[in-house]
C-alpha positions in Angstrom: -14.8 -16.1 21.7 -15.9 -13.6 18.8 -15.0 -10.8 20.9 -11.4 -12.5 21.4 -11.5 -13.2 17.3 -12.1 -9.6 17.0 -8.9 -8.6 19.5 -6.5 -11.3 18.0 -7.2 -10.2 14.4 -6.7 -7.0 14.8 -3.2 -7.0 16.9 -2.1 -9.4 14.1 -3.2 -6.6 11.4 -1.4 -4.1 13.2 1.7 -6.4 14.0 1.5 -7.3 9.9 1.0 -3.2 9.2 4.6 -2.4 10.9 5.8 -5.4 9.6 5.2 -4.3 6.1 5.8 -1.1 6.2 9.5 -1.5 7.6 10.2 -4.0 4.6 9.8 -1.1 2.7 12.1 0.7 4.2 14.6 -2.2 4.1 14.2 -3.2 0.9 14.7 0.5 -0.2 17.4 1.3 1.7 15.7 4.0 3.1 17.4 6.6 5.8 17.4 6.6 9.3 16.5 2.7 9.5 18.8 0.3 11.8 19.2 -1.9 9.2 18.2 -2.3 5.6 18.8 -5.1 2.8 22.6 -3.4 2.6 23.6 -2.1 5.8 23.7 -3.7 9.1 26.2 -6.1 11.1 28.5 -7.8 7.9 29.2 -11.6 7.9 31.6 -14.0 6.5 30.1 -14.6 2.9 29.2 -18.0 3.6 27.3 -17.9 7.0 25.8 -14.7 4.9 24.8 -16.9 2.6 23.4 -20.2 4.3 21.7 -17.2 6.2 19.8 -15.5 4.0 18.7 -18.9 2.3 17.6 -20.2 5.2 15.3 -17.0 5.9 14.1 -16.8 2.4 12.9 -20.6 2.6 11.5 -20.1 6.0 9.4 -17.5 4.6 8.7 -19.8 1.6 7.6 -22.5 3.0 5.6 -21.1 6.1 3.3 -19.7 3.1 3.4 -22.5 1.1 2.2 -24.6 3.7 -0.1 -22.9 5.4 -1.8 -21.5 1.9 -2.6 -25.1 1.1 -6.3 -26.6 1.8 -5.4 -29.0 3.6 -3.5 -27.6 6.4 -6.4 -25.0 6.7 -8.8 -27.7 7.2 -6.2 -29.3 10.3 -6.1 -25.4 11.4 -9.8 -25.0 11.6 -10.0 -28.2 13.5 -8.2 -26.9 16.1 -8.8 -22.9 16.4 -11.8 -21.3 15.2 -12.4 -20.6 11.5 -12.8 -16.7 12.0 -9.6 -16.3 13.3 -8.1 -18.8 10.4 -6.5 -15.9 8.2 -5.5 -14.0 10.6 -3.1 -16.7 12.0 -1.6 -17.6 8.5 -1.0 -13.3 8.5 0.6 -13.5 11.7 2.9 -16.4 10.8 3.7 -14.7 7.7 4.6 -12.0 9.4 6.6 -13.2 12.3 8.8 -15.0 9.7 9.2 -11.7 7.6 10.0 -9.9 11.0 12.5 -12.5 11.6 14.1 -12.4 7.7 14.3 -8.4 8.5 15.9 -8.6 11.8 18.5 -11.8 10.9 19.0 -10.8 7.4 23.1 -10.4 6.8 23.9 -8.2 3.8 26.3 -8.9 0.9 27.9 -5.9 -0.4 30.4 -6.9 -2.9 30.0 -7.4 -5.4 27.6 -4.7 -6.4 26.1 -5.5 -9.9 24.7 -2.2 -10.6 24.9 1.2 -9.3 23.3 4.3 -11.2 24.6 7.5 -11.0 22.6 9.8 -13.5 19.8 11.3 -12.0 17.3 10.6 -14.2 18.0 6.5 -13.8 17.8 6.9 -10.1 14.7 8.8 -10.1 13.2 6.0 -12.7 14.3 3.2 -10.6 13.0 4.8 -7.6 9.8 5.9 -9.2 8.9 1.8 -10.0 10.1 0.9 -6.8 7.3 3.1 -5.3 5.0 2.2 -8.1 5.3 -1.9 -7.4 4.1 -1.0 -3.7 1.7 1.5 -4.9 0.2 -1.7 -7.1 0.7 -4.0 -5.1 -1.6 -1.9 -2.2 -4.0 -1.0 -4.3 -4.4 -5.0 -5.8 -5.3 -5.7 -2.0 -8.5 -3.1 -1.9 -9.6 -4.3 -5.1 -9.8 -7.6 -3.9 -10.8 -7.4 -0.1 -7.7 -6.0 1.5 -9.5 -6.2 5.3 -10.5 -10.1 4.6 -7.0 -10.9 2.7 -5.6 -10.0 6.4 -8.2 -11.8 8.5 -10.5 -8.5 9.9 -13.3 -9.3 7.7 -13.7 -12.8 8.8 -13.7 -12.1 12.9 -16.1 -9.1 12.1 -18.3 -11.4 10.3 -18.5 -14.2 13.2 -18.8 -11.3 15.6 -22.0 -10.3 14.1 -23.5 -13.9 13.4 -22.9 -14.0 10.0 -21.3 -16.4 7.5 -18.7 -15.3 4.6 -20.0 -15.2 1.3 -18.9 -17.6 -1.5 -15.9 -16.0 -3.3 -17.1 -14.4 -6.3 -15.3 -14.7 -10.2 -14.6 -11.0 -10.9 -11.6 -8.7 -12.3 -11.2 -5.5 -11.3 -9.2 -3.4 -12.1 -5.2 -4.5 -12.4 -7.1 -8.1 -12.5 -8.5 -7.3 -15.9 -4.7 -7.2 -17.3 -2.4 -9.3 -14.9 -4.1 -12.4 -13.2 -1.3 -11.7 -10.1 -1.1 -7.9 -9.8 -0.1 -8.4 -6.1 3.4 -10.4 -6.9 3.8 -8.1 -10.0 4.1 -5.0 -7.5 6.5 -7.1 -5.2 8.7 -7.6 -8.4 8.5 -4.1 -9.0 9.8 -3.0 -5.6 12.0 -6.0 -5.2 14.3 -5.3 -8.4 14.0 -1.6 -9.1 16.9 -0.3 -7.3 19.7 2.1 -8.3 22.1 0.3 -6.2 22.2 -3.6 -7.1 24.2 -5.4 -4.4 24.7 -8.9 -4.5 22.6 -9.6 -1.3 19.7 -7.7 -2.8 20.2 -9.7 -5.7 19.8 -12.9 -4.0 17.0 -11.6 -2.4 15.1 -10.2 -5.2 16.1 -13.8 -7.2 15.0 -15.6 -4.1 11.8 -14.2 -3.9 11.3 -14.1 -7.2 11.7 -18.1 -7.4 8.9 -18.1 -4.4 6.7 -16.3 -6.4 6.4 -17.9 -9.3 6.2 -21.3 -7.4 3.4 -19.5 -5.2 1.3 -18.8 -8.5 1.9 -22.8 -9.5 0.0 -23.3 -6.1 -2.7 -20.6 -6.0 -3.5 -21.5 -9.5 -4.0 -24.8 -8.9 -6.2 -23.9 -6.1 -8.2 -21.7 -8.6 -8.5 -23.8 -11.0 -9.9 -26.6 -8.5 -12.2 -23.6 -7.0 -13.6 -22.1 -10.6 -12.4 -24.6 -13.0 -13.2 -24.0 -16.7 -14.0 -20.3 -15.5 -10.5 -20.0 -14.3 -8.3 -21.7 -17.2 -10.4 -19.7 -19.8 -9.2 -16.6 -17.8 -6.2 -18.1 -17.6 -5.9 -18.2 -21.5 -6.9 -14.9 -21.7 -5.0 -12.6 -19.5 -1.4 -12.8 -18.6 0.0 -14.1 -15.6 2.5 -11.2 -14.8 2.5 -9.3 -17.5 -0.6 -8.0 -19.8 -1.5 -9.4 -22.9 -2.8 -7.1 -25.6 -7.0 -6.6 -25.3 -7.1 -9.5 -22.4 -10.1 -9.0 -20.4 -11.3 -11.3 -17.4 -13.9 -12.2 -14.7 -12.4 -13.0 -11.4 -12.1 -12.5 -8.0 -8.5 -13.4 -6.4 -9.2 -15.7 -3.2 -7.0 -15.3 -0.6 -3.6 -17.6 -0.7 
């Protein structure tokens, strides 16, 4: 069974990999892509809408759910613990395949567009840069157990996780959520601001910030008064002047 641990978690890592790396595309509006947040097949505005709402809470609620304690405590009762995380990434996954391959864009009315050369290389520079952070925030935490390797490898070899530790590296030092601060990045930094981008960079953005409610409330009832003192201290999306920390950011 640790051998099939092994196999499952890492088809789900590389299911996850082209998975993310195509929502970069999309959300960019990258070249050469069969679809992307503003091309594709067009719909009426309002099947476009209940849609894309429909997708964006799908996505919201799958995590939500199955980031809560007690629904990994039902999971673990049924499959085994070391492949845990790995099914919460493939679930996430499928349901951000899904959002990328149903997802109906919404031209009109376009909000933004910027011509000047400079603003679009800007723009596209923080797009890049909120993926670039938002990477990097998942090596400085564990990247390989934050998508479910690290736990099959450790059952594999007979050995148990260690206890999360209460540490800030890096980005953590400044912003308690690096991670969602690089999605915000890439989500909203676009020279082109159609109004189906919009609602997805407001939709996610909602998600978000209700996701830190939950996680934090996880935290807190993980590290308590460790946690709300870091909490005081640094910012939750943005960096507060001189805030310094101590934490490690478990897995959502």
């Amino acid at each position: 069974m640790a051998i099939l641990a092994v196999l499952y978690a890492v088809l789900v890592y590389v299911f996850f990999l082209a998975t993310f790396v195509y929502a970069i595309g999309f959300v960019g509006n990258l070249p050469l892509l069969p679809k992307t947040i503003d091309s594709g097949a067009v719909a009426p505005l309002f099947e476009a809408l209940v849609i894309n709402l429909a997708l964006l809470a799908l996505f919201a609620v799958q995590h939500s759910v199955m980031a809560r304690r007690g629904f990994k405590r039902w999971l673990t009762s049924v499959i085994p613990e070391s492949m845990e995380r790995a099914t919460f990434v493939l679930a996430a996954s499928a349901a951000l395949a899904l959002l990328l391959w149903q997802w109906r864009p919404i031209a009109e009315p376009l909000l933004w567009s910027v011509n000047d050369p400079a603003g679009r290389f800007v723009l596209q520079a923080v797009f890049w840069l909120g993926w670039g952070v938002l990477l990097i925030s998942t090596f400085l935490i564990n990247h390989f157990e934050l998508f479910g390797l690290r736990q099959a490898w450790t059952a594999l070899r007979g050995r148990a996780l260690p206890a999360p530790e209460f540490r800030t590296p890096l980005f953590y030092r400044h912003v308690r959520h690096p991670i969602y601060l690089g999605f915000l990045l890439a989500f909203w930094a676009t020279p082109e601001m159609s109004a189906g981008h919009l609602l997805f960079a407001a939709g996610s953005t909602g998600y978000i910030l209700l996701g830190i409610w939950f996680e934090e409330r996880d935290l807190i009832a993980q590290f308590g008064q460790r946690y709300l003192a870091y909490r005081e201290q640094v910012g939750m999306l943005l960096p507060k002047p001189g805030a310094r920390g101590d934490k490690r950011h478990t897995q959502p």
